[in-house]
C-alpha positions as CSV (number, residue, x, y, z in Angstrom):
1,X,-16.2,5.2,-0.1
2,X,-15.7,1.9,-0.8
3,X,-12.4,1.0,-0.7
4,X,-10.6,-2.3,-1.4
5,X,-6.7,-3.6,-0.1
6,X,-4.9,-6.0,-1.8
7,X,-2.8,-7.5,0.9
8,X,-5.5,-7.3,3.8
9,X,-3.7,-9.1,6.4
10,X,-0.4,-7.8,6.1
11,X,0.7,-5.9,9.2
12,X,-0.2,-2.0,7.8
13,X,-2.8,-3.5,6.3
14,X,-4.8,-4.6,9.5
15,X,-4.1,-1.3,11.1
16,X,-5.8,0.1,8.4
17,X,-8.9,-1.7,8.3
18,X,-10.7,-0.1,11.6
19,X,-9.5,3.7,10.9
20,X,-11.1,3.1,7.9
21,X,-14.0,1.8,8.9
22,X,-14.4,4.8,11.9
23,X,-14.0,7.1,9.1
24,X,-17.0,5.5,7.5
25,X,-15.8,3.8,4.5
26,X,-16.8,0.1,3.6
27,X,-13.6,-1.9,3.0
28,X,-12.7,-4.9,1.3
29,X,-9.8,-7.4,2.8
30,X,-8.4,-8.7,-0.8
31,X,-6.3,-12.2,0.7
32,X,-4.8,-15.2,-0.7
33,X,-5.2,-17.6,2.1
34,X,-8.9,-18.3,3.7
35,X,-7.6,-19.3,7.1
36,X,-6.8,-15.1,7.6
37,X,-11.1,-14.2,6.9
38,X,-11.7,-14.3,10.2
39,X,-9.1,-11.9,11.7
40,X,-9.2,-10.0,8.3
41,X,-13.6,-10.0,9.0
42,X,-12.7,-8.8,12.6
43,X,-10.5,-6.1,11.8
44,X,-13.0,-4.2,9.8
45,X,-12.9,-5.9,6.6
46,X,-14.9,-8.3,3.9
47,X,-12.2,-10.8,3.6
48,X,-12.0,-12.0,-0.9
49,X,-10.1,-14.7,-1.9
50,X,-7.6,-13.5,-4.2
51,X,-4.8,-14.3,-4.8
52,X,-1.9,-13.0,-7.3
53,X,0.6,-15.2,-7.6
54,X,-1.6,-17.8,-9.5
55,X,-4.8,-15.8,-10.8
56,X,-4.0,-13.6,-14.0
57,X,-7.5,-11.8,-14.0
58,X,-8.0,-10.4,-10.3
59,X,-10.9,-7.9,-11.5
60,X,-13.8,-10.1,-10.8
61,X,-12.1,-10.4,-6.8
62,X,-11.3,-6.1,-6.9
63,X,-15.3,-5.4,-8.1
64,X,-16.2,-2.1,-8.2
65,X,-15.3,0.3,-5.7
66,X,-13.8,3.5,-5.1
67,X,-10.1,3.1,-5.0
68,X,-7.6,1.0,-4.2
69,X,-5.3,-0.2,-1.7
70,X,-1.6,-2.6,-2.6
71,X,-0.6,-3.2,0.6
72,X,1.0,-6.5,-0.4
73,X,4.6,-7.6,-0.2
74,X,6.4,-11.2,-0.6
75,X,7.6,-10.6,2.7
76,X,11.6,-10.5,4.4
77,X,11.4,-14.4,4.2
78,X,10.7,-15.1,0.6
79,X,13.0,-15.7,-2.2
80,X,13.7,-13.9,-5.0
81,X,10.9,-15.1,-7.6
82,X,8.5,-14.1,-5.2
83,X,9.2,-10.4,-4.9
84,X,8.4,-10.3,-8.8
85,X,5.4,-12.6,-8.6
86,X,3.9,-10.2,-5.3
87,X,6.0,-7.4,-5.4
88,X,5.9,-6.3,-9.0
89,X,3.5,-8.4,-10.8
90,X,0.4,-7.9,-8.1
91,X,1.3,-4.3,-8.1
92,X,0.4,-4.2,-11.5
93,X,-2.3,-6.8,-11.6
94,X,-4.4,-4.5,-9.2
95,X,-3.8,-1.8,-11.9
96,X,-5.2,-3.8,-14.5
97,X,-8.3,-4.9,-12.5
98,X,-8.7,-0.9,-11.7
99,X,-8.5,0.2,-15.6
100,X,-11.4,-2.9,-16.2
101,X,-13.9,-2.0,-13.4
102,X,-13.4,1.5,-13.7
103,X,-11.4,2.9,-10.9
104,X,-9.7,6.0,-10.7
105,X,-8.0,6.0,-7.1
106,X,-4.8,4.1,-6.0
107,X,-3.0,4.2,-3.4
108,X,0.5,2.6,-3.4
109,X,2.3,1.5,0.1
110,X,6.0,1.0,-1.5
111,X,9.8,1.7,0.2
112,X,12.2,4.3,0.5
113,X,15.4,4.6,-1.6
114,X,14.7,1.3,-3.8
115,X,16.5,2.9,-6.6
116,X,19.8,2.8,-4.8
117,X,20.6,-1.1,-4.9
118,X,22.0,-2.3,-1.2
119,X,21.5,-5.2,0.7
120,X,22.4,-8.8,0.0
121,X,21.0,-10.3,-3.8
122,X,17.6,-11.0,-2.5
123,X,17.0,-7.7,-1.5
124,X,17.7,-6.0,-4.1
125,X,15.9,-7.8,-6.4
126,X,12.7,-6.4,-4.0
127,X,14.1,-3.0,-4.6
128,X,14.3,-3.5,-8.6
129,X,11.0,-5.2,-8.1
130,X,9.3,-2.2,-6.2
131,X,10.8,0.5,-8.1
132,X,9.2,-1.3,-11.5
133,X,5.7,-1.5,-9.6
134,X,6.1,2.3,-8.5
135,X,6.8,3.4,-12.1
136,X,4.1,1.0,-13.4
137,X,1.7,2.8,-11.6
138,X,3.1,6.8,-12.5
139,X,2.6,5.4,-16.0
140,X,-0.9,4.1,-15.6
141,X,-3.2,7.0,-16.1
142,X,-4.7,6.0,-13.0
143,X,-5.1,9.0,-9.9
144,X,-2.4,7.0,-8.1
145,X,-0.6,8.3,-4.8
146,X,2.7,6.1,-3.9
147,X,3.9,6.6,0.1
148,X,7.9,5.1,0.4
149,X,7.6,4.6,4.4
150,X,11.3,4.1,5.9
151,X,12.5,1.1,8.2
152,X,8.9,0.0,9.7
153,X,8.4,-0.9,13.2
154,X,6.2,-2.0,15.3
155,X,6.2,1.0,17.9
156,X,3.5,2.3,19.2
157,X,2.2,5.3,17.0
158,X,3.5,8.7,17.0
159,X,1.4,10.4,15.0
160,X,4.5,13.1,13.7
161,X,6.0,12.3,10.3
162,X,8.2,14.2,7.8
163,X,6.6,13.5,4.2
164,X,8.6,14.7,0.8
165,X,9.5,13.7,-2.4
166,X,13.0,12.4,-1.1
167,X,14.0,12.6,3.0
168,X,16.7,10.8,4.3
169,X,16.7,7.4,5.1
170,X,14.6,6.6,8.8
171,X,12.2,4.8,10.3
172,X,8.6,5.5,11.4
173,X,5.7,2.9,13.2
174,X,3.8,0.8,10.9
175,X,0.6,2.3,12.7
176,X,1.5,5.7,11.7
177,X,1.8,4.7,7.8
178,X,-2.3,3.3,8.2
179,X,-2.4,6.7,9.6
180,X,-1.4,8.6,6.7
181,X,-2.9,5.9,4.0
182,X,-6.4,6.7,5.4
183,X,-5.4,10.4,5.4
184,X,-4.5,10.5,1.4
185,X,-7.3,8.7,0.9
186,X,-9.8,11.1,1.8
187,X,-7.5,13.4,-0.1
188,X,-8.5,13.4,-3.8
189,X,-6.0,16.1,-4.3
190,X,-3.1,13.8,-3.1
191,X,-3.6,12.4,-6.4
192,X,-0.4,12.7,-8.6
193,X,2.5,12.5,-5.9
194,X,4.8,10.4,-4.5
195,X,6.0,10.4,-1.4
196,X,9.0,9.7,1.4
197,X,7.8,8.8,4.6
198,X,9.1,8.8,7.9
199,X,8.9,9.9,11.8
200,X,9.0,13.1,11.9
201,X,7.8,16.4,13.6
202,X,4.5,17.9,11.6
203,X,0.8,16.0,12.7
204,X,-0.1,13.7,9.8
205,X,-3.0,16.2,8.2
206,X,-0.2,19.1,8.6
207,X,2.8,17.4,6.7
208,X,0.4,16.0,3.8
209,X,-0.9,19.7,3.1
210,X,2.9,21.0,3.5
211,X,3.6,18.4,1.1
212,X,1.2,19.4,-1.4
């Protein structure tokens, strides 16, 4: 497939990129600043300028591939406006470029538990702004899959997860959500659901067809 990210040099994002190449797909690195091509090019992926926060039309950056990637975020250090402007809006910007060029397949990385507001004002304006994108995207008539990881970290992968419609609140290695993005991808059936994710004990391919 051909498969494009929005959000291609976020952290998931570039551990994405070379599974996804090993598993044969061509993949498109969808970023907003030029001075990340080259780790984005050496990762695995054709860095595009695109950028959300200031481009209404992103469908001409998206082209046409197979499905669909948001692996964006405003990040812990942005303010409020931002989490709407990347959070929500891009969300839903990349849905608007998949209905123009024709693609089916999307595949959300959002957060656990954003309906139940905690956290200081900022934060929770990310949770209202994630929880708009996620049901943005169940309304979309698109063949969208939405993964909620838990607290993300940087450990080295695991490779066990628990995976259901609502776990309780954990953590799980940012390498191990690539993991199971590149999993559901190659999973057309996958289409339709939305998902918890943590650490857990079931092997990625195991948990995603308990799941199902």
């Amino acid at each position: 497939m051909k498969i494009a990210i929005l959000g291609a040099h976020g952290q998931i994002a570039m551990l994405l990129h070379p599974i996804l190449r090993s598993n044969g797909h061509e993949v498109i690195g969808l970023i907003r600043n030029p001075e990340h091509a080259d780790e984005v090019q050496s990762a695995g992926a054709r860095p595009v300028i695109c950028d959300v926060e200031t481009q209404d039309d992103i469908s001409e950056a998206v082209g046409k591939v197979d499905a669909l990637v948001f692996a964006a975020g405003a990040g812990p250090g942005s303010g409020a406006d931002r989490k709407w402007t990347v959070d929500r809006d891009g969300a839903i910007k990349l849905m608007d470029a998949a209905k123009k060029n024709g693609i089916r397949r999307y595949v959300m990385i959002g957060a656990m538990k954003v309906e139940e507001p905690r956290g200081n004002e900022v934060f929770q304006v990310y949770q209202k702004a994630k929880s708009e994108a996620d049901k943005a995207l169940r309304e979309s008539g698109l063949d969208w899959t939405i993964i909620r990881p838990g607290r993300l970290t940087d450990d080295l992968p695991k490779g066990r997860i628990a995976l259901g419609p609502d776990l309780e609140s954990g953590e799980i290695p940012r390498a191990d959500v690539a993991a199971v993005v590149a999993e559901i991808l190659d999973m057309p059936e996958t289409a339709g659901y939305q998902w918890d994710l943590t650490s857990g004990d079931s092997q990625i391919d195991v948990a995603i067809r308990q799941a199902l």
